[in-house]
N, C-alpha and C positions, 0 to 999 in steps of 0.2 A: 504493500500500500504506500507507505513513505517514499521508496522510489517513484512511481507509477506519478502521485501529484508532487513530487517536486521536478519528474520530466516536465507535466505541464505545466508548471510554474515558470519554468526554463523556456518552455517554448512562447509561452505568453511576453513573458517578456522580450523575450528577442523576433515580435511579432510573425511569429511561424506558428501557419496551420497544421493542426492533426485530425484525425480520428479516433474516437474513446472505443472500444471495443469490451462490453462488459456482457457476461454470460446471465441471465435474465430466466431465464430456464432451466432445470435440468431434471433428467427424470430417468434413473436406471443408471447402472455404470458410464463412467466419463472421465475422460484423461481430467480435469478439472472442475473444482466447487461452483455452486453456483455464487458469485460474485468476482470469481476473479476476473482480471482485467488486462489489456495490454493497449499499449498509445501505437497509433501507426501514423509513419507520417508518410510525405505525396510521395516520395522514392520509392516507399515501398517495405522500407525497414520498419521494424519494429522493434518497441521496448517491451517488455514483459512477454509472457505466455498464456493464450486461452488454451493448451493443450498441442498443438504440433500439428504437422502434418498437412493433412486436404483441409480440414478445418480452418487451421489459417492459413493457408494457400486461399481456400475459398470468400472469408473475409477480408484478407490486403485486395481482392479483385473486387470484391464489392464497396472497397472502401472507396473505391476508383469515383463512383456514382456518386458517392456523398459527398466528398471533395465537387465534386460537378455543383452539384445540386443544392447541395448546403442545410439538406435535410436529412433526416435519420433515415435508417433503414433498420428493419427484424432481417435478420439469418436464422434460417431452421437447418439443423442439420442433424440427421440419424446416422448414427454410428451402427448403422449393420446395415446387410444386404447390399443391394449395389452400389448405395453413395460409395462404400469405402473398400470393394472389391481390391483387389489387388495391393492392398496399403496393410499398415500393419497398426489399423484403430477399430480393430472388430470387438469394439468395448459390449455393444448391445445397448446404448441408451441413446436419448435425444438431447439436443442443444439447441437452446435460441439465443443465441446474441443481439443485444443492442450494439448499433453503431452511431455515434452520434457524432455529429461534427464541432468542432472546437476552432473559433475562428479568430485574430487575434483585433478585428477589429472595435471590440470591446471591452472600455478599461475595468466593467463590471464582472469581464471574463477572469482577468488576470487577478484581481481581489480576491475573489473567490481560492481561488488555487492560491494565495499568497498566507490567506485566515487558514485554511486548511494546515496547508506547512508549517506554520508558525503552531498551529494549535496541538498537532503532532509531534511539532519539535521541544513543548512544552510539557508533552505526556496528559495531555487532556484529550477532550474527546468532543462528537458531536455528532450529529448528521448530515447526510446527503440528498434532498429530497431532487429527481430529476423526471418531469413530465417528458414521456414518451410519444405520444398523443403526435403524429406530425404536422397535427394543424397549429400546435403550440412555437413550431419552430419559423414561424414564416418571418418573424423579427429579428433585429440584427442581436439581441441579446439571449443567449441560448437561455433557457427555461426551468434553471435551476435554481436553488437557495440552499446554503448552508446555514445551519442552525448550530449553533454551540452550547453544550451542557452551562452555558453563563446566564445562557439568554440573549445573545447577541445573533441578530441576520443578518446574513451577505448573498445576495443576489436577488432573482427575480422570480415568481409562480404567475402569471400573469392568471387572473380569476382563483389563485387560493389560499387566499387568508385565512379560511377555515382550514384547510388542508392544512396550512404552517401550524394553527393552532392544536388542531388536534397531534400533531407529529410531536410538537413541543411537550404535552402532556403526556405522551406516550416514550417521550422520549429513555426515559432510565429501563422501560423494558426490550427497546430498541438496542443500546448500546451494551447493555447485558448479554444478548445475543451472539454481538458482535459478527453479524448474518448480515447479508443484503435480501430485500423482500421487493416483489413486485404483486400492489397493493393495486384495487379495485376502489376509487373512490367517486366523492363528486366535487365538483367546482363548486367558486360561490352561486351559479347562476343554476347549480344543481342536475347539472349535466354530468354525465360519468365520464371518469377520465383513469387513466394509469399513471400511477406514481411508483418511480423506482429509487426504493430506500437504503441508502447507504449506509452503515454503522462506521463512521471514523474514532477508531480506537489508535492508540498508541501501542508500541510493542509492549508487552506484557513486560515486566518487571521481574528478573529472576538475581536473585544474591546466591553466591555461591560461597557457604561459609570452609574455609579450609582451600589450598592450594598446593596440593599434593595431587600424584599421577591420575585421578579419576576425573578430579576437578579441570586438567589441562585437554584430558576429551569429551568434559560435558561442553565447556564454553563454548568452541568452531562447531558444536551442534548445535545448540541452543537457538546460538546468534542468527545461522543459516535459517530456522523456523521463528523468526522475529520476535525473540525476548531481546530485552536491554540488558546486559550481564553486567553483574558486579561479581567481584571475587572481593575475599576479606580473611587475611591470614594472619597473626600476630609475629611471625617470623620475617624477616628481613626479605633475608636471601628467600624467600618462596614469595613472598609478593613481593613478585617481579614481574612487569608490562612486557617485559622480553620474552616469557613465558606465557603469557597470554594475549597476543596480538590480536585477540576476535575479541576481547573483552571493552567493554563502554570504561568501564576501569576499573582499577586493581588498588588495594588499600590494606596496608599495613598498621592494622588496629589490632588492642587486646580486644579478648572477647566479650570479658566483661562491659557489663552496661551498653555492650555496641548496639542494640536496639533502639535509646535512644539517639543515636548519629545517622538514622537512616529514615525514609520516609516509606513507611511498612504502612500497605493498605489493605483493602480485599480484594484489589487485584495483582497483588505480591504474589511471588512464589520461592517458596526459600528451600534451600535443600543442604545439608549439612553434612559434611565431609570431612571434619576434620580429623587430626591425627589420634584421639585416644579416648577413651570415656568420657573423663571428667568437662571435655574442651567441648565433647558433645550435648551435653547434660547443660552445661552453662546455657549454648547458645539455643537449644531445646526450650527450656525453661524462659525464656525470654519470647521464645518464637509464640510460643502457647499464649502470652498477652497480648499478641498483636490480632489483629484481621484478617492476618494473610489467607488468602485462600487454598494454598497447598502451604503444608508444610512435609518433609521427606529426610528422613536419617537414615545413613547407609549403616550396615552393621548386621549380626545374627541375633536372632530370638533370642539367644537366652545375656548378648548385652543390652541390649532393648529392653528387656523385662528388669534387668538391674537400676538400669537408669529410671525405668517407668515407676517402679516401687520406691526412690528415693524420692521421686517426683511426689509422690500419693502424699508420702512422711509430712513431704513440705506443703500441701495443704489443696495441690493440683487433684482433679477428680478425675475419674475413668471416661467422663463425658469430654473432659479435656484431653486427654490422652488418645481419644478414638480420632481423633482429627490427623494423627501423624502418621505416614505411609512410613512404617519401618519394617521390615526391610524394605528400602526402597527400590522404586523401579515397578516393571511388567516381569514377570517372570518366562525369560526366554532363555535359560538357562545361563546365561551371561556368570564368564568368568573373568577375562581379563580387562582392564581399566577400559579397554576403548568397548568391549561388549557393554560392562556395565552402565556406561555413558550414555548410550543407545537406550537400553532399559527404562535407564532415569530420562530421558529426555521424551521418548515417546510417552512414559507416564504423564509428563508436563503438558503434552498435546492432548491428552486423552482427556486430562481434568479440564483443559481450558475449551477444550470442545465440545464440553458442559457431559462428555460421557461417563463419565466416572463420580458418584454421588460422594461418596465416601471410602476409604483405606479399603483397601482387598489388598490382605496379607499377604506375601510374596514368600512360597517355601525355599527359596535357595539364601542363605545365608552370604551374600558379599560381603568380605574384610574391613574394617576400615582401612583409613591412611595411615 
């Protein structure tokens, strides 16, 4: 997502047209979600991926028309039978893409993308609300508004002020989601129209306590599936930026009280790595008063139950305790640091992809550090 509108932020300002290409559809297996997105521009290149292949082959050729025309177009595309005969995307499901054009003659275009980027680069959030409707687009101001969890608007709905309003109210179970939706509404004049809803979130927020061998192959994973990484090691020589190049950054703090130095929300995700019981228990016991939404201790069952039973002593409850993925990770038999990595990192997708309600116990026992 942060790539994607700071390309077009990029192109707005340096007054160069594209086309948005955002997947609006999807039903059955498919190289990609429904919302992901790719910019094309008039040459022909593209930033991002809706999926590969005929797929976008078929949309850079239809982007041709929009560029002409300077109106949207729908792509339908099935992924079986003869669209994709002889190709290697025999997924079995369908796709419709929006394509929409992005023209740089408007400075209410480049706002838009500039609030965006700034509100992402801030780790805030908001929406994207974009009328499809192509009678919407006959103005030189393309038909969108963004809404920010502040309460601030940027851009245009031409006839839906109620549409802003009810988005705005609906907004927190919107960016929960963290989903794009293609909504059936009406105008103000009570005409039905389609609005396609964008959840702009920032990357999830992952701390990674301890900087030891697991911690150096969760981070280049993480980062690649758009967390913000922090690392945090009381050791000199281990937090070291030299050691973790994919990291947002690296911080050589005791452990104690380091909960207060961080801005721990419930869309945190903390996961705990460090070198020995006691280093884990500390920053455990601290994780447990925050909001975070995941919390994850590497370790076996029966350090986990040590640590859990001093826990209880000191006045923590089983209701608090059940919140922590220990052992952490999916269980895929993961043995060595970069296996385990893998584990804990698809765990983190699994919980942010709202799949995973609560801890499911992981029987294989990982080391600590």
């Amino acid at each position: 997502m942060e790539a994607i509108y700071r390309t077009l932020l990029e192109l707005a300002e340096s007054s160069r047209s594209a086309v948005l290409g955002t997947i609006i559809r999807q039903e059955g297996p498919t190289p990609r979600e429904l919302g992901t997105q790719c910019v094309i521009l008039e040459d022909g290149a593209m930033v991002g991926t809706i999926g590969g292949g005929l797929l976008e082959a078929q949309a850079i050729e239809a982007s041709k028309e929009v560029f002409d025309t300077r109106l949207p177009k729908r792509l339908y595309f099935s992924l079986t039978g003869k669209d994709v005969a002889e190709t290697d995307m025999l997924c079995g499901g369908q796709v419709e893409v929006f394509l929409e054009p992005l023209f740089p003659a408007s400075k209410e275009t480049a706002s838009i993308f500039r609030e965006v980027h700034e509100t992402l680069k801030k780790g805030a959030c908001g929406l994207m609300a974009t009328l499809i409707d192509p009678e919407a687009w006959t103005h030189a101001v393309p038909p969108k508004r963004f809404l920010t969890a502040r309460g601030h608007h940027h851009g245009t709905l031409p006839g839906g002020q109620g549409i802003s309003d009810t988005l705005e109210r609906q907004m927190n179970t919107f960016i929960k989601s963290r989903r794009t939706a293609l909504l059936a509404m009406e105008n103000d004049e009570g005409k039905p129209c389609q609005i396609l809803v964008e959840s702009i979130t920032a990357p999830s927020t992952l701390v990674v306590f301890g900087a030891g061998h697991v911690s150096q192959q969760i981070v280049p994973l993480a980062r690649r599936v758009a967390f913000h990484v922090t690392v945090i090691d009381d050791r000199e020589a281990f937090a070291d930026e030299t050691h973790f190049p994919d990291a947002d950054s690296v911080l050589c703090r005791p452990f104690e009280d380091i909960m207060e130095q961080l801005n721990i929300d419930e869309s945190s995700y903390l996961v705990i790595v460090t070198r020995g019981h006691i280093h884990d228990k500390t920053v455990l016991a601290q994780s447990l008063k925050t909001t975070a939404r995941y919390i994850g201790m590497i370790g076996s069952r029966r350090k986990r139950d040590i640590i859990y039973e001093k826990l209880l002593e000191e006045g923590f409850s089983r209701e608090d305790l059940e919140r922590v993925h220990s052992p952490v990770g999916i269980d895929i038999g993961a043995q060595t640091p970069e296996e385990i990595a893998v584990s804990i990192v698809a765990q983190l997708i699994q919980v942010r992809a709202g799949g995973l309600k609560w801890p499911v116990q992981n029987p294989k026992h990982p080391k600590g550090e």
